[in-house]
C-alpha positions, 0 to 999 in steps of 0.5 A: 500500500502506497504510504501517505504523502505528507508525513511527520519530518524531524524539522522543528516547528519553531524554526519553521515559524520563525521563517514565515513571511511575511512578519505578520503571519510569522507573529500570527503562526506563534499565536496560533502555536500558543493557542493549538499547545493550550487546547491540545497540551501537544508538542507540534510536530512538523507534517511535510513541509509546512503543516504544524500538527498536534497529536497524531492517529491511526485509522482504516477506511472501508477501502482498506487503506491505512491513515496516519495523521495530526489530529489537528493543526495549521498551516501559515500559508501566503494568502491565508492560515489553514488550520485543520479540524477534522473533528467536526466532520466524523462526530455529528453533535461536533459539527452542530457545535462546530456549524454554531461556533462559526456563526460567531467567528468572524470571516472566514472560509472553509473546505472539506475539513479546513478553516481558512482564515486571512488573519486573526484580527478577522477572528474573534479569538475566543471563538476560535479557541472554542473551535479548536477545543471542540474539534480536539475533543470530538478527535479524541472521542472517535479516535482515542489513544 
């Protein structure tokens, strides 16, 4: 079976953070650092080139292929950040607190299972940290260690 293209690598996620640019989004990838370590009480790893992971699982799918991957995360893109919540996707009373929560939120965009954000002052922050609890705790539930 074909292994996963994005993977965990040995870089480190400071020196990862300290390198974005432009110097806004390389302050606002430290904030949403300290935020993703509060929720999830996780060490970042590095996921391929540019995603900041926290926690990890394994799982199946019907088909039979095998996943490895973060629990949650986020990546500092040019245009806007990419934070992963997946757990709003695989437990229905998440999403419907999920669907809530982005009422509040502030502007943004989504997609299959990311939150596009183009900075945090477009955020409310408190909102956004609920966000992230609600998914690490829904990921912990359908996938417990």
């Amino acid at each position: 079976m074909a292994e996963a293209k994005t993977q965990i690598t040995d870089r480190d996620p400071a020196d990862f953070i300290a390198a974005v640019e432009p110097q806004s989004k390389r302050e606002e990838a430290g904030r949403l650092d300290e935020l993703f370590r509060k929720v999830t009480g996780e060490a970042p790893k590095m996921w391929g080139p540019s995603i900041i992971g926290y926690g990890e699982y394994r799982t199946t799918y019907e088909s039979g292929r095998e996943v490895h991957w973060m629990r949650s995360g986020f990546s500092p893109r040019k245009a806007k950040h990419s934070l992963y919540l997946m757990g709003g996707y695989c437990d229905p009373e998440a999403g419907k607190r999920r669907d809530k929560l982005l009422a509040k939120l502030g502007k943004y965009a989504t997609g299959k299972s990311c939150l596009y954000i183009n900075k945090l002052g477009d955020v409310d922050m408190d909102v956004l940290e609920q966000l992230v609890r609600n998914d690490w705790d829904a990921m912990a539930r359908k996938y417990p260690d």
